[in-house]
Phi, psi and omega in degrees: 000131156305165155296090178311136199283135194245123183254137201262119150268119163233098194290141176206132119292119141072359183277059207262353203289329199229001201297293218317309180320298184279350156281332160323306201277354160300320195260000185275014206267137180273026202259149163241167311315130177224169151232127157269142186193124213262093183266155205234142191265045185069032187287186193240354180290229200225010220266353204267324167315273211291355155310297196279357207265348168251122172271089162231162170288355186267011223228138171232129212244081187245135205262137151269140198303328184214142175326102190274341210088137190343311183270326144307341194269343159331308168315298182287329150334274163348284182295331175233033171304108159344282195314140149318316202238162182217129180222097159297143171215111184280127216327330213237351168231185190198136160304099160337140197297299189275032191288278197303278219314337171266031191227304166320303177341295166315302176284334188275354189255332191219149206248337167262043155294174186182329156192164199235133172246174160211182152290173178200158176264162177250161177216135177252137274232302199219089182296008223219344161318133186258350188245321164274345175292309177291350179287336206283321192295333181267344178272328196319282196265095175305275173359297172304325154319351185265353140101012200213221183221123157286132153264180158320316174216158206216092197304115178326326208266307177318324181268334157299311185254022166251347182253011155284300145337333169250030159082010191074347225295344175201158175265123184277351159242356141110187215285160205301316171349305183270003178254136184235158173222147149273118194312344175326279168004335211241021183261323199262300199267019171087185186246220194265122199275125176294341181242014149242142193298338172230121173235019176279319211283327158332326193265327164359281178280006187259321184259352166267011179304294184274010172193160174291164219226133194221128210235091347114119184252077205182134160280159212228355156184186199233138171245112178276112165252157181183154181274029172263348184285137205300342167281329166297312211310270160359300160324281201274011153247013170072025192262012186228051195246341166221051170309298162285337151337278188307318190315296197294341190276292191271031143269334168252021164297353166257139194271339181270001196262323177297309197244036117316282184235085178303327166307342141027267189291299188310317160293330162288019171223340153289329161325272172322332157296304206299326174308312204288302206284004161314312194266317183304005180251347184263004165262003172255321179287020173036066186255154163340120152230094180326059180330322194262319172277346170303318194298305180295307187273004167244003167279331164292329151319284199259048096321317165268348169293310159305334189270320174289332155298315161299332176190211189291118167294171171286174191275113171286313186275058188247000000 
């Protein structure tokens, strides 16, 4: 039997400072058939250069005409990704040489697998930071939240209802780095919801609903935090302030998630307090508040809350 062809996807903005680091560790891999493929988000930098300067053949180079934003640009990964199996890699992190080839293993052994995770080590830009120091001690070990010893393969639905118990409240498996999906997948639950700021670990939990889950207990590649990465980013401007709102939203756009955990619903309305009285505490600690995108994203929350009442909503994950 062949080896399914595996894609390495790297959406990059403006990342001409680390691309090089992570295409390196993209062409060190030991897995065959592979394809890499960069879609680059309109960047104003050097990221399309230093893109083109490596000449292989595994490497496909695609521009977008106009800035869609991270998580679209994800989307656009997806679409135009080869491979059977899609193994993200993000511009600012980087892969272990036998990072695909033990994560491919798993999908080629087990046929309900839906995506493979591992650990990944973190590394900080500027160890002398107290906020990044305290983020990497509270983020280094996910996994272990889930409160149980992972296997090797994992039933999907078992790891959904113990992180459904804690409320969705963090992500227990970590950034699209440490995750390969099988692309099939993206058929039934769709792709990465455009209106939240950390929308990986949503699909996270979107895909193990409906499928098993494949775990490797080893780090298999490194996430660079620094305060240029959409996750400091993402942090100190407050752009994931109404996340679990969407998180809760597009879990019950599935009928079978509906009438399966009907607490939900009951949760998308304590949700919504602890959000109100969240942002009033953070205006009495006078802390930053992006007044105009906060102003945007919630005129658009409850834009979809009216398009729901009125007929069908729209489809979040499309």
């Amino acid at each position: 039997m062949t080896s399914p062809l595996v894609s390495i996807c790297i959406p990059t903005y403006n990342g001409a400072r680390w691309l090089k680091e992570a295409l390196r560790s993209a062409l060190a891999q030991t897995y065959d058939p592979l394809e890499i493929l960069i879609v680059d988000d309109a960047s104003t930098d050097a990221t399309l250069d230093v893109a083109r300067s490596f000449q292989d053949p595994h490497i496909r180079v695609k521009v977008n005409k106009r800035n869609l934003g991270a998580v679209r640009n994800r989307n656009r990964c997806l679409m135009l990704s080869k491979g059977l199996l899609v193994k993200f890699l993000f511009q600012d992190d980087f892969l272990y040489p036998s990072c695909v080839e033990k994560m491919a293993r798993l999908f080629e052994m087990y046929k309900r697998v839906g995506m493979v995770f591992a650990p990944r080590d973190v590394l900080l830009e500027n160890p002398n930071d107290p906020a990044a120091v305290a983020w990497k001690e509270h983020n280094s070990t996910l996994h272990t939240r889930f409160g149980v010893r992972l296997s090797e393969v994992n039933r999907g639905i078992d790891l959904f209802n113990l992180w459904l118990a804690d409320g969705f409240r963090e992500n227990w498996v970590g950034e699209p780095s440490s995750v390969m999906l099988r692309k099939a997948c993206l058929e039934q639950i769709g792709m990465f919801n455009t209106r939240m700021a950390f929308a990986d670990y949503e699909m996270w939990i979107r895909v193990m609903y409906f499928y098993d889950a494949g775990f490797i207990d080893e780090p298999l590649s490194t996430f660079r935090f620094h305060s240029a990465s959409a996750t400091s980013s993402n942090i100190q401007q407050n752009r994931h302030w109404l996340d679990m709102m969407w998180l809760l939203e597009g879990l019950l756009q599935y009928k079978e998630i509906h009438r399966s955990h009907p607490q939900i619903k009951w949760m998308r309305y304590l949700e919504a307090k602890r959000t109100v009285m969240q942002q009033i505490e953070r205006i009495r600690r006078q802390d930053p508040i992006p007044v105009l995108h906060m102003a945007r994203s919630l005129a658009e929350y409850c834009s979809y809350l009216l398009q729901s009442l009125i007929h069908r909503p729209p489809h979040i994950h499309g």
